[in-house]
N, C-alpha and C positions, 0 to 999 in steps of 0.2 A: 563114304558118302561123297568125298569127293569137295572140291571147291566150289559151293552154292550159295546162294545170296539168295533173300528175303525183301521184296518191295512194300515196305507200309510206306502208303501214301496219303496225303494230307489233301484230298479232293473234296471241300464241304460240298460243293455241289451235286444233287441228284438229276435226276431228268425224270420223267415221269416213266419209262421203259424201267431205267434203274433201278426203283421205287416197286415197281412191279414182278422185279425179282427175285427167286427162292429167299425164303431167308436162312444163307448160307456164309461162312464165311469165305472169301474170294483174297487167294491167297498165292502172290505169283514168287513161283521160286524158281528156277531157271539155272543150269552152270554158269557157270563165270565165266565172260565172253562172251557168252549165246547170244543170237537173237531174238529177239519175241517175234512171232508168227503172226499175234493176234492182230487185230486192225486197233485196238484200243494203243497209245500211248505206255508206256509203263510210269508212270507218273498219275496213272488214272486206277490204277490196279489197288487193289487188297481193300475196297467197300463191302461191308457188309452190314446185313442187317438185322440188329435187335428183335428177342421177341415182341417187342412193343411198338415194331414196324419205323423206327427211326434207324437214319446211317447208322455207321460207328466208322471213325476212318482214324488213320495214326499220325505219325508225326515227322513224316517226310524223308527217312534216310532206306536205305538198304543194309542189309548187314549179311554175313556171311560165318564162315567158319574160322575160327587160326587156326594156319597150314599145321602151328607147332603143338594145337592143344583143341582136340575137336570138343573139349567145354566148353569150350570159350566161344563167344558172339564177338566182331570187330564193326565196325562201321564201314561200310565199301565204300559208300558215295551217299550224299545228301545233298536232297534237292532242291532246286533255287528256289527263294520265296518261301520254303517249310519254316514251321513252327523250329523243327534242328536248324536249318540256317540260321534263322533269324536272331539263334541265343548268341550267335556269334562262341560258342566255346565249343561245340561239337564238330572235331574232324573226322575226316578220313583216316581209321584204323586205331580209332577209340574203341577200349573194351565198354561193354557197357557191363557193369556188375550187378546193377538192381533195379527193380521196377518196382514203384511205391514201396519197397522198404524189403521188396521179395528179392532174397537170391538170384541171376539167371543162370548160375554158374552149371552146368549140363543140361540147357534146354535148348530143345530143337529151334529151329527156325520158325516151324508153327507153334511151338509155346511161346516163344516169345513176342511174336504177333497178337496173339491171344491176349498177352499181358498188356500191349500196349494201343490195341484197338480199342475204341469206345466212341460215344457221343463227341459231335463236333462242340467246340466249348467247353469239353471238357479237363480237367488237368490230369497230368500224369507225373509220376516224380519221375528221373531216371540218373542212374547215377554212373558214372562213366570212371575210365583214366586213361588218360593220354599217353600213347607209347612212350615208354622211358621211364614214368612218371610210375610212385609209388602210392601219390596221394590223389583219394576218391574226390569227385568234384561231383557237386548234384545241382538239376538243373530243373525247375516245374516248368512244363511245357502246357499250353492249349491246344487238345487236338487240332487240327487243322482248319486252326484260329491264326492266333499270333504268340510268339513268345514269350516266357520269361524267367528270369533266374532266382 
């Protein structure tokens, strides 16, 4: 599969075109490096919508494969202003080990999207550890709200 990354982004905003959209999940995974072609931002990427016709967006970071363990999810880059920013504890090349209490441990890129899309406002547990580090740190975030730990 290769070095690929995963954009859940934290865009509460709709537009009415947006809103007007399949309801799909919109989920940009790209190699590492690449450029996006789209005319959207990548920062505006991975909305989708509920069968109940509301968003669902995430919580602002990328994440990718380890070169060393393709189980494993790291954190590539997160985005200024997210909900991950703003807890102040999630970096760049944080494992992430669980979502609300679930294993991620051999989930794709879109399972793990999957897990951590939802309503804006809403929380997500997520539980990480920091390269080097032995010990799990868990973090409730607000979809792409605001933070908290």
């Amino acid at each position: 599969m290769g070095d690929m990354q995963s954009c859940l982004a934290c865009d509460s905003k709709r537009s009415d075109e947006a809103a007007a959209q399949s309801k799909r999940t919109e989920i940009s995974i790209v190699p590492g490096g690449a450029h996006r072609t789209s005319p959207r931002s990548t920062a505006s990427t991975a909305i989708s919508t509920a069968s109940d016709g509301l968003a669902k967006v995430g919580i602002g970071a990328y994440f990718q494969r380890d070169p060393n363990d393709s189980n494993v999810l790291l954190v590539k880059s997160v985005l200024k202003g997210s909900p991950s920013q703003l807890t102040g504890k999630i970096l760049v090349g944080d494992r992430i080990t669980s979502v609300d209490g679930k294993s991620c441990y051999g989930f794709s890129l879109a399972e793990l999207a999957e897990r951590l899309l939802g309503h804006p406002g809403s929380e997500v547990k997520c539980t990480f550890v920091h390269p080097g580090d032995k010990e799990e740190f868990s973090v409730t975030l607000l979809r792409g709200i605001n933070a908290r730990s």
